[in-house]
C-alpha positions in Angstrom: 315.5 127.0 110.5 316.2 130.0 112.2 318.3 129.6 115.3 318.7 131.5 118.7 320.3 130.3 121.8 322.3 130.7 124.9 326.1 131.5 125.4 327.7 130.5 129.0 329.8 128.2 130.4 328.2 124.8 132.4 324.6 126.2 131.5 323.3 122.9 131.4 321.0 124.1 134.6 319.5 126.9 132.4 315.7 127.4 132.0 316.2 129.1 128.8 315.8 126.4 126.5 313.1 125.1 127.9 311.4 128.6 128.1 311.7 129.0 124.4 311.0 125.5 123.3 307.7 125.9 124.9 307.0 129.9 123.1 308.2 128.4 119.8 305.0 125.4 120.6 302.6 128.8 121.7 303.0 130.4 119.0 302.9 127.1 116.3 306.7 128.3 115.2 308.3 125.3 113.5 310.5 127.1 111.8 312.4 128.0 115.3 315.0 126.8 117.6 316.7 127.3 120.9 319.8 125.6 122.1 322.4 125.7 124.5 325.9 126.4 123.6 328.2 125.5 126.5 331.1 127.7 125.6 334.8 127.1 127.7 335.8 129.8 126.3 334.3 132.7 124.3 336.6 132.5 121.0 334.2 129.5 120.8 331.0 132.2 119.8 333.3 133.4 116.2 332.0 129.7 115.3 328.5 130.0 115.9 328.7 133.7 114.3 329.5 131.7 111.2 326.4 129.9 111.1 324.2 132.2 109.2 320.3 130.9 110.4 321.3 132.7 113.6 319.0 135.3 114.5 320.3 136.2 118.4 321.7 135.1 121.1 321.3 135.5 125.4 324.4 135.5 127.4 325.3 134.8 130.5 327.6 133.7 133.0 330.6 134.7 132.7 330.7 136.0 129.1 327.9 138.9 129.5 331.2 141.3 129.5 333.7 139.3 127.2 330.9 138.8 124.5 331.7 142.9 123.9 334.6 143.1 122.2 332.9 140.0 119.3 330.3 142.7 118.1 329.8 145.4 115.6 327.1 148.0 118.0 325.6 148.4 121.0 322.8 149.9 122.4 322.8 153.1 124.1 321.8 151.4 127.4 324.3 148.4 127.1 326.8 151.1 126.6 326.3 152.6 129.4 326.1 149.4 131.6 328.3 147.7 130.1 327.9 144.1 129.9 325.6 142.0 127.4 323.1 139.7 127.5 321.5 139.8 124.3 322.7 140.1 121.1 320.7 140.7 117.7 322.3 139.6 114.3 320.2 142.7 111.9 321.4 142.9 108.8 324.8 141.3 109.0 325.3 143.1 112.5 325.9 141.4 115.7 324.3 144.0 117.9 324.5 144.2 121.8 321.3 144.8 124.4 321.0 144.8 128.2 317.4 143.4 129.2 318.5 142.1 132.4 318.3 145.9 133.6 314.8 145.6 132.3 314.1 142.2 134.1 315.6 143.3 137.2 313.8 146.8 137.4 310.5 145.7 136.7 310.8 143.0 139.6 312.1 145.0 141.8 310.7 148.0 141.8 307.2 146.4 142.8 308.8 145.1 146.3 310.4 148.4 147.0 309.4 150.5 150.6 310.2 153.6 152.0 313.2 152.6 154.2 315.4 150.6 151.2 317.5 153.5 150.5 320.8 151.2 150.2 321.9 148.6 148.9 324.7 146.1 149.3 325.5 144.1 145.6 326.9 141.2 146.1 329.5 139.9 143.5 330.8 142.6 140.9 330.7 140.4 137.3 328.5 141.4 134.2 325.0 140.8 136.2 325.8 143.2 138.9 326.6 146.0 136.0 322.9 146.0 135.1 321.6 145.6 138.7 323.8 149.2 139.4 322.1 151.1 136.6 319.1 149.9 137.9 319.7 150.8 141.4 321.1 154.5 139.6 318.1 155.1 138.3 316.4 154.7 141.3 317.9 156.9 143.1 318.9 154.1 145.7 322.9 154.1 147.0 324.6 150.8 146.7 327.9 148.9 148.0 329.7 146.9 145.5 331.1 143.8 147.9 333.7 141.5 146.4 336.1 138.7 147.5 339.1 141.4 146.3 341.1 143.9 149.0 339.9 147.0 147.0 337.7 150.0 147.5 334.7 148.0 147.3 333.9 146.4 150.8 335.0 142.8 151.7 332.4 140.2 152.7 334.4 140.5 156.0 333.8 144.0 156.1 330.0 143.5 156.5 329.4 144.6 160.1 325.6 145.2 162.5 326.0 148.6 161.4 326.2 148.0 157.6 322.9 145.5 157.8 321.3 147.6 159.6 321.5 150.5 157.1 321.5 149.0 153.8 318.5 146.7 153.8 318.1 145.8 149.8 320.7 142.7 149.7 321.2 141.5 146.2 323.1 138.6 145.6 324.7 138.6 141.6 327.2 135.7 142.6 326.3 132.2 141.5 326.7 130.9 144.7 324.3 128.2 145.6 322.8 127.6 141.6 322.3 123.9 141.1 324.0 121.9 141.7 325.6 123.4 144.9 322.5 124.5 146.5 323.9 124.4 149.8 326.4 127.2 148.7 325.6 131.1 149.7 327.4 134.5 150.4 329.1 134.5 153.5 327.2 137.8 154.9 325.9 137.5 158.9 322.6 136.2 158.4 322.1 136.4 162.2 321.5 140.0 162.0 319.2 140.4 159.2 315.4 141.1 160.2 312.1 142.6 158.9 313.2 145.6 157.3 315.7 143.5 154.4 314.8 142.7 151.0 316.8 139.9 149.6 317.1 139.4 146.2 318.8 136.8 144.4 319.6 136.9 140.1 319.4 132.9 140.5 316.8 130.7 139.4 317.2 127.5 140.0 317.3 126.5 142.6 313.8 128.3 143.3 315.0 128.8 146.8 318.6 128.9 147.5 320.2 128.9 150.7 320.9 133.0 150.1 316.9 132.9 150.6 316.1 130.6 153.2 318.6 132.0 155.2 316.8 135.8 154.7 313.1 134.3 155.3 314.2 132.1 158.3 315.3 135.8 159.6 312.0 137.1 158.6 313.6 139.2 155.7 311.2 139.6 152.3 313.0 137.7 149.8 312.9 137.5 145.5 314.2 134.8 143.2 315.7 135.8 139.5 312.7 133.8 138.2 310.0 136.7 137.2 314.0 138.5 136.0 314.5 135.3 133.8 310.6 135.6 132.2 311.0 139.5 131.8 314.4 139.8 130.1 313.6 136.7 127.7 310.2 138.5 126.6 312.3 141.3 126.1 315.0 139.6 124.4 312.2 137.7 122.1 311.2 141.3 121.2 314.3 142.7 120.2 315.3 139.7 117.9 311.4 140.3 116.3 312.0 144.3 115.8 
């Protein structure tokens, strides 16, 4: 049996077993499985690195920068990101990717007008390394804001003037993912309008409250879902090269 899976801590909301369950079925692998590994903490992955059917492993939340220092290479765009949410076991090697810049690029960019020139990321873990590469090689300026009194804004710096110039809002907190869907950045919603793009890495919910609160504004809003479907297809082709 050859045996992939994801890393995180309280995943049990995650898609990604499901997703893969279903591609094993496709594609008539029986010989494949996907599972969940609920990891407290991330000493816990030197265990499943013993277990020597496993072909790869996705990572997320809030490992995708801790996983680094538990493998042997990475490539040249994890590098430069620097998180992980894919690793590759070639050859006795536990090898590092980044396809959530992948994901997150090729959703985005479709959705993209004229006037989003900047961009305020919301949260600063492993997810929002990726979306700032992406937004890099765009070309497109960004805010990093955080909860911490540093050089990156506050949430209670975020003023008319800020909205009104950086209309690509991307949420990479987990603030409102099932179960506390009610949950969202505290950003002033009551000044958001046509011209923002909200995007939001979370899946599940479909909607969160991040969303409904951009739409009921009449902001043009993106779930992580077509991110999740991307970056697993690009995952799935990494552990098959």
């Amino acid at each position: 049996m050859i045996q992939l899976g994801l890393i995180g801590r309280n995943i049990a909301y995650s898609f990604s077993e499901k997703y893969f369950q279903e591609k094993f079925k496709i594609l008539n692998l029986e010989n494949y499985d996907y599972r969940l590994f609920d990891l407290q903490k991330i000493e816990e992955v030197t265990t499943l690195f013993n277990n020597k059917s496993l072909l790869g492993l996705n990572v997320t939340i809030p490992y995708k920068t801790e996983i680094l220092t538990y493998l042997d290479e990475l490539s040249d765009e994890a590098q430069v990101i620097g998180a992980v949410n894919t690793i590759h076991i070639k050859n006795s090697k536990k090898i590092g990717y980044n396809t959530d810049a992948y994901g997150f690029k090729e959703s985005l960019t479709p959705l993209l007008k004229p006037h989003h020139q900047k961009a305020l990321i919301l949260g600063n873990g492993g997810a929002a390394k990726a979306v700032k590469y992406v937004l890099n090689t765009l070309g497109i300026d960004y805010r990093l804001v955080t909860r911490q009194e540093d050089e990156n804004l506050n949430f209670g710096d975020i003023d008319a003037a800020i909205i009104e110039s950086y209309t690509l809002i991307v949420n990479c907190t987990p603030l409102g993912t099932f179960p506390q869907i009610t949950d969202a950045p505290n950003i002033p919603y009551r000044l958001l309008n046509s011209n923002h793009l909200l995007y939001d890495l979370i899946y599940n919910p479909i909607e969160t409250q991040f969303l409904k609160n951009g739409t009921s504004k009449g902001a043009q809003t993106k779930n992580g879902l077509e991110m999740l479907h991307l970056q697993a297809e690009k995952a799935w082709e990494i552990w098959n090269s």
